[in-house]
C-alpha positions as a printed NumPy array, in Angstrom:
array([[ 105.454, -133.167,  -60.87 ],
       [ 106.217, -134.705,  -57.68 ],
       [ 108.306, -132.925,  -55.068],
       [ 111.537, -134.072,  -53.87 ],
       [ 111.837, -134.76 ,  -50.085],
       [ 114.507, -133.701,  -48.292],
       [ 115.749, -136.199,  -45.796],
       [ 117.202, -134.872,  -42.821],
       [ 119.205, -136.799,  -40.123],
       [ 121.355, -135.535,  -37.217],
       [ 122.769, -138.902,  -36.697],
       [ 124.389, -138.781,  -40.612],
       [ 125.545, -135.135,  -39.874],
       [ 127.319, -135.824,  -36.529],
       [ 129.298, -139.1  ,  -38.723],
       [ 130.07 , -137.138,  -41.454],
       [ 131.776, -134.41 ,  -38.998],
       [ 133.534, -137.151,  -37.151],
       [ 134.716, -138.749,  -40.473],
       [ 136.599, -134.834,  -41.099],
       [ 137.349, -134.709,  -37.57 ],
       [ 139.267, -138.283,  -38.03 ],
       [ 140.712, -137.627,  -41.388],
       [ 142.392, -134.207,  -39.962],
       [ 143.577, -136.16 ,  -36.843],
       [ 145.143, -138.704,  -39.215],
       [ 146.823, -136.254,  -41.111],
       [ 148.336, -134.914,  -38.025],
       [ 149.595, -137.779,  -36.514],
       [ 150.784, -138.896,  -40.012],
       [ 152.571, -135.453,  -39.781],
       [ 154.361, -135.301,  -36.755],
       [ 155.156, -139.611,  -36.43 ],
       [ 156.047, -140.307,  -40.265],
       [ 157.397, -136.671,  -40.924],
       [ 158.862, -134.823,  -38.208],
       [ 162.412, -134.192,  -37.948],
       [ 164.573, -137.066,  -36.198],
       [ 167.682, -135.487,  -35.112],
       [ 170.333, -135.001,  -35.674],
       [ 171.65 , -136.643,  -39.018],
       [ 173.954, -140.001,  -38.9  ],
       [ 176.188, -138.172,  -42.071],
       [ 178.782, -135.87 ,  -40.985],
       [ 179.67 , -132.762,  -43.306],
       [ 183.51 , -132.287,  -43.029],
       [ 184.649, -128.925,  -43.337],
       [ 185.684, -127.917,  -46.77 ],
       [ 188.338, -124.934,  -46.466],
       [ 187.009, -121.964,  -48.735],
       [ 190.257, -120.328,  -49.576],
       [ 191.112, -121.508,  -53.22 ],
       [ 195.111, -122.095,  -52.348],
       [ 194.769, -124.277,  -49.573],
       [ 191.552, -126.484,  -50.825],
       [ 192.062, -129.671,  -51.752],
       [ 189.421, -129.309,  -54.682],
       [ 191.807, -126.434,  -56.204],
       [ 193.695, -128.738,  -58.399],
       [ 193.853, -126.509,  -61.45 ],
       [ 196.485, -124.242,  -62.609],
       [ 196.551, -120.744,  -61.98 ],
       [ 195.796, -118.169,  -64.972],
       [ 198.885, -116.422,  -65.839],
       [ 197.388, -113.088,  -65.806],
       [ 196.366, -110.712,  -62.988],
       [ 192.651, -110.748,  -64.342],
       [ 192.536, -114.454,  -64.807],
       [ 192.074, -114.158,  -68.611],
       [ 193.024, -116.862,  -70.944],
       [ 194.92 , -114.899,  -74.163],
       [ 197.857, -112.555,  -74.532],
       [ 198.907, -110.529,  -71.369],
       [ 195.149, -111.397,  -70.206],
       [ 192.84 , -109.865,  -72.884]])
């Protein structure tokens, strides 16, 4: 049985480590060009009002009841 020789070559290791040195660079320039933040955003969030009477989503009738129960005297 013949033995297997084992080829060794500095010049392959040093390209394989600057093939992971590139693909690392990539992804970090891919990162902070592609997705980094860009500002501020061009959509402006108006201000909703959070008190229930004077909000203009509050369109539904108020509960007769103190407890806001649907049924008799707000069981």
């Amino acid at each position: 049985m013949e033995a297997i020789k084992h080829f060794e070559s500095p010049r392959r290791t040093w390209i394989w480590i600057a093939v992971m040195l590139a693909i690392i660079l990539f992804k970090g320039f891919f990162a902070f060009f592609v997705v980094s933040d860009m500002g501020q955003p061009t959509w402006s969030y108006r201000p909703v009002q959070d008190v229930p009477a004077s909000s203009p989503y509050a369109t539904y009738r108020p509960l007769p009841n103190p407890q806001h129960v649907r049924g008799a005297g707000g069981e």
